[in-house]
C-alpha positions in Angstrom: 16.0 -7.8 3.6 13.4 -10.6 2.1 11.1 -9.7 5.0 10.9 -6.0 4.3 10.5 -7.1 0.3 7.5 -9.5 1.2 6.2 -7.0 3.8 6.3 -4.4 0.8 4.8 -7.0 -1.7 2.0 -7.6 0.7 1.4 -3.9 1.1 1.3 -3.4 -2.3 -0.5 -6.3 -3.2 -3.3 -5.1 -0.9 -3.5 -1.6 -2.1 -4.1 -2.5 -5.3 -6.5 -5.4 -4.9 -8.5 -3.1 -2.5 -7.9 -0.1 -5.3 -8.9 -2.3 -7.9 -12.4 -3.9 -5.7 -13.4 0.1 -5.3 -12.7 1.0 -8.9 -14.3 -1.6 -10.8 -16.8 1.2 -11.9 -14.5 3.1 -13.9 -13.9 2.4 -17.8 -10.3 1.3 -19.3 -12.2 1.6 -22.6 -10.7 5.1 -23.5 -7.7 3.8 -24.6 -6.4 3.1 -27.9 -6.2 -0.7 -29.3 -5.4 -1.9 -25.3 -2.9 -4.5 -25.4 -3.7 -7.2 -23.0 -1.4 -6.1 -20.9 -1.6 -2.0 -21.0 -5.3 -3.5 -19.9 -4.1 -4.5 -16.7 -1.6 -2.0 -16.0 -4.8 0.6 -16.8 -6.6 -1.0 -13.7 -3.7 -0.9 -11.6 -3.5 2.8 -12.4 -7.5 2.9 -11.6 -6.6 1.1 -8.8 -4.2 3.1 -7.2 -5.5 6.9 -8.3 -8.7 5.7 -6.2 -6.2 5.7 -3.1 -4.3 9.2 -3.7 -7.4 11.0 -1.8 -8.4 9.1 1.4 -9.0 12.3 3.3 -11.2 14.5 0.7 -13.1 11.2 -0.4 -14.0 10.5 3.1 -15.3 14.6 3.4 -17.2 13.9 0.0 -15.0 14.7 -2.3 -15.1 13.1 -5.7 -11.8 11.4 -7.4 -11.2 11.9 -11.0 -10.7 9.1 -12.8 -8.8 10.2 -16.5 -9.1 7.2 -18.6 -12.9 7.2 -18.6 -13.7 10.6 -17.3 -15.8 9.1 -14.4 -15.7 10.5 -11.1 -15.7 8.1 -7.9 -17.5 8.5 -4.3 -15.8 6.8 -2.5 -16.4 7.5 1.4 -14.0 6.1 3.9 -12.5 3.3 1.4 -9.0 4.5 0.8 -9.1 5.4 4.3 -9.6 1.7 5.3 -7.5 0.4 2.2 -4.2 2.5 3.8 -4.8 1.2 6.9 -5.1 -2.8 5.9 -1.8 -2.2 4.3 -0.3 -0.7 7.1 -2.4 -4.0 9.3 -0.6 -6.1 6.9 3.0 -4.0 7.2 2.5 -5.0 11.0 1.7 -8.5 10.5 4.8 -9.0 9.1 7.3 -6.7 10.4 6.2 -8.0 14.2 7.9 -5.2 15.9 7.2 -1.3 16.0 10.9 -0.7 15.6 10.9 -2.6 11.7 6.9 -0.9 10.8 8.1 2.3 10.4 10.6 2.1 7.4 8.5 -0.4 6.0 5.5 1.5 5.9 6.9 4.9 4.6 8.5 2.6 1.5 5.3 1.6 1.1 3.5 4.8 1.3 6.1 6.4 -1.3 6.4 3.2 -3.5 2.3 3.3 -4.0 2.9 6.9 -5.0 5.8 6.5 -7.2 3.7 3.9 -8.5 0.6 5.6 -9.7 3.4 8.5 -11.2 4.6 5.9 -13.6 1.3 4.1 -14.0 0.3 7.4 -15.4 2.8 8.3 -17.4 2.4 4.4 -19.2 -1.0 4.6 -19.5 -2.3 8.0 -20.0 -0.6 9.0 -23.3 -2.4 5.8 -24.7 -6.2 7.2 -24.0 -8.3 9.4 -25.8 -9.0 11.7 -23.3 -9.7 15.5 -23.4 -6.8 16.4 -20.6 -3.4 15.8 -21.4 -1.9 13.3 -19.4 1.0 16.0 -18.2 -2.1 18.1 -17.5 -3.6 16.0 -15.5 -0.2 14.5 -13.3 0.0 18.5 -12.5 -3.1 18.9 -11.5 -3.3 15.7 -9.7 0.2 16.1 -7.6 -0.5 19.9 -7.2 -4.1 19.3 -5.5 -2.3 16.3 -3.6 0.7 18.7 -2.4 -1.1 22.2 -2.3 -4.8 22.0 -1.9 -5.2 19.0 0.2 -1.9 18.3 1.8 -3.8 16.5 4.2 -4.3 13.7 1.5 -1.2 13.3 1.0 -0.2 13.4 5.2 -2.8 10.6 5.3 -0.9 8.4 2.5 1.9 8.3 5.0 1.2 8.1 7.9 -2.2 5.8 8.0 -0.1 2.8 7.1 2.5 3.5 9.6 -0.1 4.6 12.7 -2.0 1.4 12.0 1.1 -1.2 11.7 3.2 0.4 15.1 -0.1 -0.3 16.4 -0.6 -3.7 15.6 3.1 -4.2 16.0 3.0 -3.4 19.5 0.5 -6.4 20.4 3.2 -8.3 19.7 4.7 -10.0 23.2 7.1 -8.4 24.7 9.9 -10.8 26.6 10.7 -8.9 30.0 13.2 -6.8 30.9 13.4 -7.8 34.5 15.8 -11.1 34.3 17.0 -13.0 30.9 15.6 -16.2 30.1 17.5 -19.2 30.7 18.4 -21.0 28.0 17.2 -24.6 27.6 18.9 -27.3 28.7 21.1 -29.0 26.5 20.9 -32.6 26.0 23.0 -35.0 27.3 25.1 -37.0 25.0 26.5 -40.5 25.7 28.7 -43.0 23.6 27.9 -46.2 23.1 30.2 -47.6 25.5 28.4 -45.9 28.1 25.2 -47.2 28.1 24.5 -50.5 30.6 23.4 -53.5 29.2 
């Protein structure tokens, strides 16, 4: 159980800082007297919308970013943000049996994530679009228009951590290893002068 939380942690902690590395052109400063830490939770929701469209970013497509009204071009980023996480998800799961799980938690915990990241910090800017508006455009373009996107959130992570899972050695099949010898224990009486 605490190796599947860290393995999540480390996911997370990856999408975010990548999210965050790509998105450091968009503005927080829509929103209304920022509390130091609505500020942060604002670039974690920067951070993570950046990573909700791997597929159309790579294609050219631009990402919408609500609090400052910037759109992103991002290229292949998100695309090579999922699949650290899921490098990381394999690092630490170190067999293809324990990636998948981890990296499907993963995939839906990031977008649960930005759901409530926008819900937090959306209501709190001065932005044209409603923040309802814009989580029903958002998950409707994810889910309808470019379901691709949203096939990419899930399974990037877990293609690239199977793979890097199944580097790991496997022990063969052919005989069992011996177990090592124990070793041999005397009393004190028993040893010679």
């Amino acid at each position: 159980m605490t190796r599947i939380l860290l393995t999540l942690l480390l996911s997370l902690a990856i999408l975010v800082g990548f999210g965050a590395a790509v998105s450091d052109a968009a503005s927080i400063s829509g929103m209304k007297n920022p509390t130091p830490q609505m500020a942060v939770i604002a670039v974690v929701f920067n951070a993570l919308a950046t990573l909700m469209n791997p597929i159309s970013s790579a294609s050219g497509g631009g990402t919408y970013m609500p609090i400052g009204g910037e759109v992103l071009y991002l290229g292949f980023w998100p695309i090579i943000a999922w699949i650290l996480a899921g490098l990381g998800i394999g690092l630490m799961a170190g067999e293809a049996r324990a990636t998948i799980p981890a990296a499907l938690t993963s995939s839906a915990l990031t977008y649960i994530l930005w759901i409530m990241t926008s819900i937090m910090v959306l209501p709190a800017v001065q932005s044209t679009t409603p923040w309802e508006l814009y989580l029903a455009q958002a998950t409707g373009h994810l889910l309808l228009q470019a379901p691709l996107d949203f096939l990419a959130i899930l399974t990037l992570p877990a293609v690239s951590s199977i793979t890097l899972a199944l580097f790991e050695p496997i022990p063969s099949a052919g005989r069992p290893a011996a177990p090592p010898p124990q070793p041999v224990r005397r009393r004190f009486w028993e040893y010679e002068e």
